[in-house]
C-alpha positions in Angstrom: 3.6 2.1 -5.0 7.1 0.5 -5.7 7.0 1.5 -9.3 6.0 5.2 -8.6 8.2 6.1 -5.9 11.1 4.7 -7.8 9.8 7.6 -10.4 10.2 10.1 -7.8 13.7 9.4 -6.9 15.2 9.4 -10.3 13.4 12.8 -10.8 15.4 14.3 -7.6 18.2 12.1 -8.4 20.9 15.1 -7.3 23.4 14.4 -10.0 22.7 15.8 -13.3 19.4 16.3 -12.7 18.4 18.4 -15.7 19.9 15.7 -18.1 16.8 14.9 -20.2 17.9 11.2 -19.6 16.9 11.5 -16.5 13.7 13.2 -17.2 13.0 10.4 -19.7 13.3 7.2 -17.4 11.4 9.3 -15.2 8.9 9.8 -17.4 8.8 6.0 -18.7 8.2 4.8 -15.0 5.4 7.1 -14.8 3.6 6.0 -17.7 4.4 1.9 -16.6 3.0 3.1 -13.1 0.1 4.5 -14.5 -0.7 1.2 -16.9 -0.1 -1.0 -13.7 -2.4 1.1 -11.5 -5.0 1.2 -13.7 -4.6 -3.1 -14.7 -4.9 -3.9 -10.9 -7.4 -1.6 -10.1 -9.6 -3.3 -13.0 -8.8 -6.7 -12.1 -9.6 -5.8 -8.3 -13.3 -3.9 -9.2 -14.0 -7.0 -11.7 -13.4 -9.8 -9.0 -15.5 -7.8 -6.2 -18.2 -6.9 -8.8 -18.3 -10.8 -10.0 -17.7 -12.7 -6.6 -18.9 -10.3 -4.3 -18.6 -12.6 -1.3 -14.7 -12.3 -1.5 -15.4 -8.3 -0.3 -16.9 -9.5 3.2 -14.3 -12.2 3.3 -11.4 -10.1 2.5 -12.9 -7.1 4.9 -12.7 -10.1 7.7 -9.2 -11.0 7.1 -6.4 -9.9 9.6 -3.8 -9.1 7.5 -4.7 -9.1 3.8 -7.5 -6.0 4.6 -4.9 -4.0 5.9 -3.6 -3.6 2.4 -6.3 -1.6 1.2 -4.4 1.1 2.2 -2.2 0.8 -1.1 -4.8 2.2 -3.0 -4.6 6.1 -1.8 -0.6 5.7 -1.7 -0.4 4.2 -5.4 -2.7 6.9 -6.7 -0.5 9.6 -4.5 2.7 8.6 -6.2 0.6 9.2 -9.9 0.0 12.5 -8.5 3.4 13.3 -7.6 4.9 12.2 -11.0 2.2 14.2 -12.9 3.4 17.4 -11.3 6.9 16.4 -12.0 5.6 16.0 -15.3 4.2 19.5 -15.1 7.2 21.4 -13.7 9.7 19.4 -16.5 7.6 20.0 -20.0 4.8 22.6 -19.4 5.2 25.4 -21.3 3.0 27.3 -20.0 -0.9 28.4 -21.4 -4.8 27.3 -20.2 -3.7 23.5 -21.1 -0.8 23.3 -18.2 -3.2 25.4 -15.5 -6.0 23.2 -16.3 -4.0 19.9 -15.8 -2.4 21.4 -12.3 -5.9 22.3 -11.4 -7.1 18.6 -12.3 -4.2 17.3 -9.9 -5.1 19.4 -6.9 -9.0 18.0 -7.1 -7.7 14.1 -8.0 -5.7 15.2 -4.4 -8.4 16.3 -2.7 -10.4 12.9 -3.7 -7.4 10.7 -2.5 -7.2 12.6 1.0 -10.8 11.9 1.3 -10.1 8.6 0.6 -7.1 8.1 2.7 -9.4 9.8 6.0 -11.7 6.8 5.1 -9.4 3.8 4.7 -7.2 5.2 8.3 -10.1 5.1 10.9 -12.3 2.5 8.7 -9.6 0.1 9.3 -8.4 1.2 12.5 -12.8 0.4 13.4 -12.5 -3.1 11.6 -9.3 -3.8 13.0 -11.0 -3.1 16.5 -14.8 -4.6 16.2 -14.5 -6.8 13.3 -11.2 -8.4 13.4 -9.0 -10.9 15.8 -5.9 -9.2 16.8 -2.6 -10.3 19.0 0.3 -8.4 19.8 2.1 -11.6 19.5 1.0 -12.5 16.0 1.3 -8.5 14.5 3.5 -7.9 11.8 4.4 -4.2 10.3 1.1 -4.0 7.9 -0.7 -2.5 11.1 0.8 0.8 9.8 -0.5 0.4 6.3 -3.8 2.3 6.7 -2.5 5.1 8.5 0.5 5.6 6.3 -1.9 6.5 3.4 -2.7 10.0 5.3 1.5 10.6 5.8 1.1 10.1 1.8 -1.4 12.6 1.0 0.2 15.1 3.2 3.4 15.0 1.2 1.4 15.2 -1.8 -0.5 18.5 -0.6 2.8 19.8 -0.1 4.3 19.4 -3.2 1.1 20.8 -5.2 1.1 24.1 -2.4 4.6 25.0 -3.3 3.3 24.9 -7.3 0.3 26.1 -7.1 1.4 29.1 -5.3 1.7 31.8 -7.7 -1.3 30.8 -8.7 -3.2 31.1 -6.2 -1.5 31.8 -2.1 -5.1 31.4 -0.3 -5.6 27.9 -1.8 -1.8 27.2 -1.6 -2.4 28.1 2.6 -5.2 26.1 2.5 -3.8 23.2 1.0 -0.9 23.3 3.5 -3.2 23.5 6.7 -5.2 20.7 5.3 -1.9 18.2 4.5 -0.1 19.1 8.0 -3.1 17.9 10.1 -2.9 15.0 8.0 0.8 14.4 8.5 0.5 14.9 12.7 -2.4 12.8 12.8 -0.4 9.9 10.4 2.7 10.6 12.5 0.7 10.2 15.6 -0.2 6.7 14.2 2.6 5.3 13.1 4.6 6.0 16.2 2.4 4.6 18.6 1.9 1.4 16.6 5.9 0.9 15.8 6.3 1.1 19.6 3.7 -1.8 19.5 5.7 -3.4 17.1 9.1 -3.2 18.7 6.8 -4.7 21.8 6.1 -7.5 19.6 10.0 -8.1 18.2 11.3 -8.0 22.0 8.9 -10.1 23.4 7.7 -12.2 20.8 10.4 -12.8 18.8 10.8 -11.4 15.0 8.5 -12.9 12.3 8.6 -15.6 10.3 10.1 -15.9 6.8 7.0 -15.3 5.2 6.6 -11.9 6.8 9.8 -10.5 8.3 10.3 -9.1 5.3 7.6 -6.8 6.3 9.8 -5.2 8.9 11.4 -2.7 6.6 7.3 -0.9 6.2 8.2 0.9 9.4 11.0 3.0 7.5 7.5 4.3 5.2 5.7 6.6 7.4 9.6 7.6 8.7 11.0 8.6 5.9 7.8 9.7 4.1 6.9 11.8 7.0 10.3 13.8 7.4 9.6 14.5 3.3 6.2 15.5 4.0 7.2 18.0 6.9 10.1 19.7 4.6 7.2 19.8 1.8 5.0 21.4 3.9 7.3 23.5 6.1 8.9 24.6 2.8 5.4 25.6 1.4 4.6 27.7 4.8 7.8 29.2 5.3 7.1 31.1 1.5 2.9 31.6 2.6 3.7 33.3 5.9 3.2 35.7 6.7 0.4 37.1 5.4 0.4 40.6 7.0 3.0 41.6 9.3 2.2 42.7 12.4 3.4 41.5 16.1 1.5 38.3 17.0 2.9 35.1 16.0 1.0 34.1 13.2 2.0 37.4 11.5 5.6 37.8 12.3 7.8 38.7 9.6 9.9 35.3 10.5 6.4 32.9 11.2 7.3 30.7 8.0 10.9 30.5 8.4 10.2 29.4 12.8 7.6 26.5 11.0 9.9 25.8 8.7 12.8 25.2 11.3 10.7 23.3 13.6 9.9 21.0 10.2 13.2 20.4 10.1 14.1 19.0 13.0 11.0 16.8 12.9 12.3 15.4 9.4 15.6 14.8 10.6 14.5 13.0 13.9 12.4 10.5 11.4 15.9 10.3 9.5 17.5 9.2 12.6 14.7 6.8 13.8 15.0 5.5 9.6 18.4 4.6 10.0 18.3 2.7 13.3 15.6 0.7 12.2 17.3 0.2 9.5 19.8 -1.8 11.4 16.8 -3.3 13.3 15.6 -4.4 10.1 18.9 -6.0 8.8 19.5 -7.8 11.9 15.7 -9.5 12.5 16.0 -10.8 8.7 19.5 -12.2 9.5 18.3 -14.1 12.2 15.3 -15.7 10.6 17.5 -15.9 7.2 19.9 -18.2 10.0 17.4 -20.2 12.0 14.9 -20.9 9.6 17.1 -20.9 6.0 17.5 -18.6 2.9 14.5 -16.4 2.1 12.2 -17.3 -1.0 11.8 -15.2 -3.8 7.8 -13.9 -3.4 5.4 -11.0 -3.4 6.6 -9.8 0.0 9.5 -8.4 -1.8 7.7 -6.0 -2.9 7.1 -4.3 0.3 11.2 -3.4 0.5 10.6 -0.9 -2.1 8.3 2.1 -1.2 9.7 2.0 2.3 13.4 2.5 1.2 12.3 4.5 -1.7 10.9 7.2 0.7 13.8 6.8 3.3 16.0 8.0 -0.3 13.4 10.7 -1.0 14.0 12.3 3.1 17.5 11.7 1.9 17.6 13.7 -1.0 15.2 16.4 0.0 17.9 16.9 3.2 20.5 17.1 0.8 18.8 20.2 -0.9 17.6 22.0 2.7 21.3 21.9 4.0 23.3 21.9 0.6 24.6 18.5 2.3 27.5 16.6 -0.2 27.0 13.9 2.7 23.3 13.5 2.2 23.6 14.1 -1.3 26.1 11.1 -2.2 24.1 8.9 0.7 20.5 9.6 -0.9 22.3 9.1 -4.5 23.7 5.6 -3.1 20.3 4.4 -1.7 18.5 6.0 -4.6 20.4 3.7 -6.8 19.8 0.8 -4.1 16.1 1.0 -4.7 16.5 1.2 -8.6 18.2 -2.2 -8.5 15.9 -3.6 -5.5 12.5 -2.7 -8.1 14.1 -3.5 -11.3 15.6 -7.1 -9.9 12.0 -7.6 -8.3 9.8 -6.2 -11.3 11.5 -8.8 -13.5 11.5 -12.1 -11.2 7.4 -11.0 -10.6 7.3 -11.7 -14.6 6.3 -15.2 -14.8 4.0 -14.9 -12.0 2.7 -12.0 -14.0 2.1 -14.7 -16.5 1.0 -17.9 -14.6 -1.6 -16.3 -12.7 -0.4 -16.7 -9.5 0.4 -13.1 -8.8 -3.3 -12.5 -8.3 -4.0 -15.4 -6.2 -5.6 -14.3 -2.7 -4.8 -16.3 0.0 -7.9 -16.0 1.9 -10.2 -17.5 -1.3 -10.2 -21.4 -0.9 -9.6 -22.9 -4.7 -12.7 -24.7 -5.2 -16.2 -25.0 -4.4 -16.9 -24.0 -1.1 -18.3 -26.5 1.5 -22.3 -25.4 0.9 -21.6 -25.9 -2.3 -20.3 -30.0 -2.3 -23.3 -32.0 -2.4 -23.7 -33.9 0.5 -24.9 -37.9 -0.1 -26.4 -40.0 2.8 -25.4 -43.8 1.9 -28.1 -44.8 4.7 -30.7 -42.8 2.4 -29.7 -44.0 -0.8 -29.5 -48.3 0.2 -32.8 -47.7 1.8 -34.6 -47.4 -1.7 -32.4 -49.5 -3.4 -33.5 -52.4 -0.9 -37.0 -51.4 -1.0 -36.6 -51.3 -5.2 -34.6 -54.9 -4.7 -37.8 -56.6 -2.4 -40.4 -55.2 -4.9 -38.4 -56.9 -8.3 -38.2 -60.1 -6.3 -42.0 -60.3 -4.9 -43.2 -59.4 -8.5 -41.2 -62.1 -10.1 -42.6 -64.6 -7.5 -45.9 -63.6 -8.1 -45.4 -64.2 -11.9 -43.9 -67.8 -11.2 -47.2 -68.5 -9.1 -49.1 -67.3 -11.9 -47.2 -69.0 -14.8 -47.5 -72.6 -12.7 -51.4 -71.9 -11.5 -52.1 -71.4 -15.3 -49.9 -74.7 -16.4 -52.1 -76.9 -13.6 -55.3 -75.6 -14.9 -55.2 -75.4 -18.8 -57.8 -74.0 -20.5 
């Protein structure tokens, strides 16, 4: 997820932005995201398929299940880069058609997949699961974020696949904005849970405030997906004019406005919690010391990633040299924040410990110790001990009946 939307933003990085630098890294990013994915997907089917008893146990656990929802979003950001790929060296013929045709079904499977993972998580989280308001942490929005994912997706393959075809294109765009309100609908009610939590609770601790910053992901990833989409409708509608809404000459361009204000009131939310963010991880960084490299930094990419991507994709609605030079500067913030974490995650890359789960005890599990009874085992030893000395009484007996009566 980190490594792929970090591919997106130096695509739509908004200076020089045909150099065929940039289209390079870009391209370079893609093909390490695509080696990762593929890795830790393979590792992840191989330790199911060989211990399948860490599935039930994983399924069971409060937190670490919740990131099952980074499947759909990594395979989302593959999607996105592939018709980045498309747009920046097809040239043109049956090869590129049937490649953008391939991306629109590998959609269609990962919006399938993202429907399953939202309300099969939000069931296990419900019927399965313990749960506290006091103990939640930010991951609660991880399954329902992979729907605000595939939304934006949909978008961006409607606004290609348009001239191709504007009745699939429609379709497409219907399908990804009921994804983005339900996702929307989602996330908000669970970051009001969360800001609950922070005021009456207290923030985190320094394992897991870091996870704070995942409430800027469905923010900023759902402002892009509503310019995506709105952008999309505004060019599909409408389809015959006539005097009914749905058919007035300006029905794309009213969806389209109403996008915008709905992607620039997730911009607004994005930056307050931004400050929200800073501030909790100050505290804990002061009352409970200076914050350990780990995994967890991971989690400070994708969010901030896609709060650059609203960013940029503002810049290009309004023509915006404010939001322009802001989403350069926090594009280039989220370049440093991946490449600084990809390289300290190197030797744990190495040692092992990277793919360590926390919920699998190292060892043999407690049915599987054998179990001694000392009681038991002195029991025989006694009766062995009684039987040795009676026999070698008996033979003395024998030894002196036969020395008092010789033959």
């Amino acid at each position: 997820m980190g490594t792929g939307i970090t591919s997106a933003i130096v695509h739509l990085f908004p200076y020089n932005n045909d150099s065929l630098a940039l289209k390079i890294v870009a391209l370079v990013i893609f093909f390490l995201n695509l080696v990762l994915f593929v890795f830790v997907c393979t590792c992840t089917v191989l330790r199911y398929l060989w211990f399948p008893e860490v599935w039930s146990m994983m399924m069971s656990h409060p937190a670490q299940s919740l990131f099952i929802g980074c499947f759909p979003m990594g395979a989302a950001t593959l999607i996105n880069s592939g018709l980045n790929i498309h747009n920046d060296w097809h040239s043109g013929g049956t090869g590129t058609n049937s490649f953008l045709w391939a991306l629109w079904g590998f959609w269609w499977l990962d919006s399938i997949c993202s429907y399953v993972i939202a309300f099969g998580m939000i069931y296990a989280m419900m019927v399965r699961q313990d749960h506290a308001i006091s103990k939640m942490t930010a991951v609660w929005l991880l399954p329902v974020v992979t729907l605000i994912v595939a939304s934006s997706t949909g978008g961006l393959i409607a606004n290609v696949i348009r001239d191709e075809s504007r009745t699939l294109a429609l379709v497409t765009t219907g399908f990804s904005f009921v994804m983005v309100l339900i996702g929307l609908s989602f996330a908000l009610m669970i970051i009001c849970i969360y800001l609950v939590r922070l005021i009456t609770a207290g923030p985190p601790d320094a394992g897991l405030i870091l996870s704070a910053f995942i409430v800027l992901g469905p923010l900023g990833q759902g402002g892009f997906s509503l310019l995506q989409n709105g952008m999309a409708m505004s060019e599909l509608l409408p389809l015959h004019i006539g005097d009914t809404f749905p058919m007035l000459q300006l029905a794309g361009q009213m969806i389209f406005a109403g996008c915008f204000l709905g992607a620039y009131a997730l911009w607004s939310m994005g930056l307050a919690w931004i400050l929200l963010a800073l501030i909790s991880i100050a505290h804990v960084a002061r009352t409970q010391g200076r914050l350990a490299f780990s995994m967890a930094y991971w989690g400070l990419i994708f969010p901030n990633g896609t709060f650059a991507l609203l960013s940029l994709q503002l810049a290009r609605v309004l023509d915006s040299p404010f939001f322009r030079a802001f989403g350069a500067a926090w594009a280039c913030v989220v370049f440093t924040l991946w490449l600084t974490v990809f390289v300290r995650s190197i030797p744990s890359f190495i040692d092992g410990s990277m793919f360590k789960a926390p919920y699998v005890i190292d060892g043999p599990t407690p049915k599987e110790i054998p179990q001694f009874d000392i009681e038991q085992q002195q029991q025989p030893a006694q009766r062995s001990s009684s039987t040795l000395s009676s026999s070698s009484e008996q033979a003395q007996q024998v030894e002196k009946m036969a020395q008092e009566r010789p033959l």
